[in-house]
C-alpha positions in Angstrom: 60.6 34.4 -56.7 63.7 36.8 -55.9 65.3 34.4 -53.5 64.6 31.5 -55.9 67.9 29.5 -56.5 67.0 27.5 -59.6 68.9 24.5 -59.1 69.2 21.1 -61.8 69.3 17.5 -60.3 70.5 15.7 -63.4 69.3 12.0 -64.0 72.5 9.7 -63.7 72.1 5.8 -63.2 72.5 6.4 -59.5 69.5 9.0 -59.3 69.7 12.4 -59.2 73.0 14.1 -59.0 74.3 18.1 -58.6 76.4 17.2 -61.6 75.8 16.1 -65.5 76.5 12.5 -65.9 79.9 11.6 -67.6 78.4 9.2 -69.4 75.3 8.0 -71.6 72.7 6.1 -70.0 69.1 5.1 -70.2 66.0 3.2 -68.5 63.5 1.9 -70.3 59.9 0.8 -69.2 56.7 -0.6 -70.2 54.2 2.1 -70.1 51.3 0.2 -69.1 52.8 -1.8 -65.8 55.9 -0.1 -65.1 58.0 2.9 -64.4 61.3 5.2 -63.8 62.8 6.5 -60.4 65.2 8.5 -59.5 65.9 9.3 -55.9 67.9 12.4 -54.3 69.2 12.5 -50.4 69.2 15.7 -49.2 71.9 16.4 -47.0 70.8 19.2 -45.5 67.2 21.1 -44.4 66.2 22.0 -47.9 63.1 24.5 -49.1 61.7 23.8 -52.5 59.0 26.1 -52.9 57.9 27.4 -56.4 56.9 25.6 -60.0 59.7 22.9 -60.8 60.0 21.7 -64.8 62.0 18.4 -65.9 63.7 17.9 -69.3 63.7 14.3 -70.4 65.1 12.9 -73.7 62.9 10.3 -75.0 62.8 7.2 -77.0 59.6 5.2 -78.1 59.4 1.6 -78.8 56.1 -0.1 -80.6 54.5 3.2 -80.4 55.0 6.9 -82.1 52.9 9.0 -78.9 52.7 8.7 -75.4 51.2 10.5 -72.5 54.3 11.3 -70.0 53.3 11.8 -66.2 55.8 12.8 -63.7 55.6 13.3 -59.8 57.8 14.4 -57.2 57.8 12.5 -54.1 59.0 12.6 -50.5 60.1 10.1 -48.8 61.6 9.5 -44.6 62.8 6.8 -43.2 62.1 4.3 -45.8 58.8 5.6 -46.1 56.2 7.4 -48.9 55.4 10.8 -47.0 51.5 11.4 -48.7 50.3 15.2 -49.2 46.8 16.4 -48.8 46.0 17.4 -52.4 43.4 20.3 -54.0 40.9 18.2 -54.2 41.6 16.3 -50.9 43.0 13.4 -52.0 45.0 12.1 -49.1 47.9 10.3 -51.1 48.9 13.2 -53.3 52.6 13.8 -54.0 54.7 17.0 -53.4 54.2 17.7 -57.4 52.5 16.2 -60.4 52.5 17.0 -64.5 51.5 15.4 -67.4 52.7 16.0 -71.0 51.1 14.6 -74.2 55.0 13.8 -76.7 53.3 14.5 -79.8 52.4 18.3 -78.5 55.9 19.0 -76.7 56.3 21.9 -79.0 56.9 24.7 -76.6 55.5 28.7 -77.1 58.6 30.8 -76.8 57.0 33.5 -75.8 55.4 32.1 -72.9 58.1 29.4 -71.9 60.2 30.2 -69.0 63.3 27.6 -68.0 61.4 26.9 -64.8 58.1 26.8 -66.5 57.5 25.4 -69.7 54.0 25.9 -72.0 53.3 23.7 -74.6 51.8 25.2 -77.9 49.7 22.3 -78.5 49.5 23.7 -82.3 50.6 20.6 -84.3 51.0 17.0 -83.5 54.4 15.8 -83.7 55.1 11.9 -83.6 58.0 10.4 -82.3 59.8 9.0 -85.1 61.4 5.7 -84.6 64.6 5.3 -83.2 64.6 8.5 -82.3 65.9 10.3 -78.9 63.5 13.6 -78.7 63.8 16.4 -76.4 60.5 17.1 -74.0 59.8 19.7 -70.9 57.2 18.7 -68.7 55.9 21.5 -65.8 55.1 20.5 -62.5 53.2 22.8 -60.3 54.0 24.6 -57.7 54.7 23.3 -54.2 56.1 24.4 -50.9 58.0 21.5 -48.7 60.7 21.4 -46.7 63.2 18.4 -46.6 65.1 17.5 -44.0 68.4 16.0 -43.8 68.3 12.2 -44.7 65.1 12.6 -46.8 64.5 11.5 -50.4 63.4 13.5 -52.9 61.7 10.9 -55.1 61.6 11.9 -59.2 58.9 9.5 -60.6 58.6 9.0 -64.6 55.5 6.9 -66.0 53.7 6.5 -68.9 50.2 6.3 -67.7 48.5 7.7 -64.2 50.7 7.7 -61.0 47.7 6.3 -58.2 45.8 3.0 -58.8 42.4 3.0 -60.0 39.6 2.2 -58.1 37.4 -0.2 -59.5 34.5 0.7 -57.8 34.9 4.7 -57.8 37.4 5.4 -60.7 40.0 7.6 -60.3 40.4 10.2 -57.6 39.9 13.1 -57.8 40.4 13.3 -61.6 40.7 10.7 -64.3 43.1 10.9 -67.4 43.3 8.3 -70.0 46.4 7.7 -71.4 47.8 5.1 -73.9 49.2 1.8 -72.3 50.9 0.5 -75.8 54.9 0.4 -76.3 57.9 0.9 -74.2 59.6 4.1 -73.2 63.4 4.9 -72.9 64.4 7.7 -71.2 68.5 9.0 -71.9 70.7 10.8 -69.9 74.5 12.2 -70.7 76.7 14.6 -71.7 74.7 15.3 -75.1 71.2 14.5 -73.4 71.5 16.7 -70.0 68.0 15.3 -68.8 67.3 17.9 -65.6 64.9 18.4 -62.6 65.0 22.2 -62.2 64.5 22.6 -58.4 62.8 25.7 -56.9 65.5 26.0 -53.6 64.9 28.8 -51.1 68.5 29.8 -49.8 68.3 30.1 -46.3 68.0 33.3 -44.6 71.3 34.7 -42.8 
């Protein structure tokens, strides 16, 4: 983790950007059919290889809980580049997490800005009308990007692969609620952040 450059992709209307927006914005979804992207070109041959962790800013409609789950993506020419996963799955992403909003207390003694670790102590409900903070971990991954690929950022409130009706869900299934909308802010007050593992290159 020496050579780690820890480096934030901020969520902007246009995707992920080097800098903080200039301006508020936000996207909002239904949690049971839909979702939030947010793509990145990489302009040059990139390495991301560690634990990544993404702050989002949150607002709930019709609902006071969700279950937030977040994947990482890459993407060449136009097309979804599918990763070979622990369990075998063939259609895996680069990354996955999953964070419950009503836990997203964090422990402060076991939190680190590239890895965040929930509490889980007390349940918190998301008051309504209200933007709250959350920091979801994704885990750790090694893939390099070359120039012209996406880096894909992938925000939804329920499980990121379709279920098979006659098999379930492979290779694991979560349940998660599909009530409400969700809202997810971005600005100069809400600096809503991908925190990017990048491996300088080696002189």
């Amino acid at each position: 983790m020496e050579r780690t450059r820890w480096t934030p992709a901020y969520l902007t209307a246009g995707g992920l950007a080097a800098d903080p927006p200039p301006a508020p914005g936000s996207l909002s979804f239904d949690v049971r059919r839909q979702g939030a992207r947010f793509g990145w070109t990489v302009r040059e041959d990139t390495e991301l290889t560690g634990p990544m962790a993404l702050r989002l800013y949150v607002e709930l409609h019709d609902a006071d809980d969700l279950d937030l789950v977040v994947g990482v993506e890459k993407w060449s020419g136009g097309r979804f580049v599918p990763f070979e996963g622990s369990y075998g799955y063939g259609r895996d992403r680069v990354a996955t997490g999953w964070q419950n909003l009503a836990l997203r207390a964090l422990d402060a003694d076991l939190s680190r800005p590239f890895e965040p670790v929930p509490a889980c102590l007390v349940r918190e409900p998301v008051p309504a009308g209200q933007v709250v903070p959350v920091d979801i971990a994704l885990g750790a991954s090694s893939t390099l990007f070359r120039a012209g690929e996406q880096l894909r950022l992938v925000v939804a409130g329920r499980w990121l692969s379709p279920r098979n009706p006659l098999t379930g869900q492979f290779p694991a299934s979560y349940r998660t609620r599909t009530r409400g909308r969700c809202t997810p802010h971005w600005g100069p007050a809400r600096p809503a952040r991908l925190l990017l593992p990048v491996i300088p290159p080696r002189p």
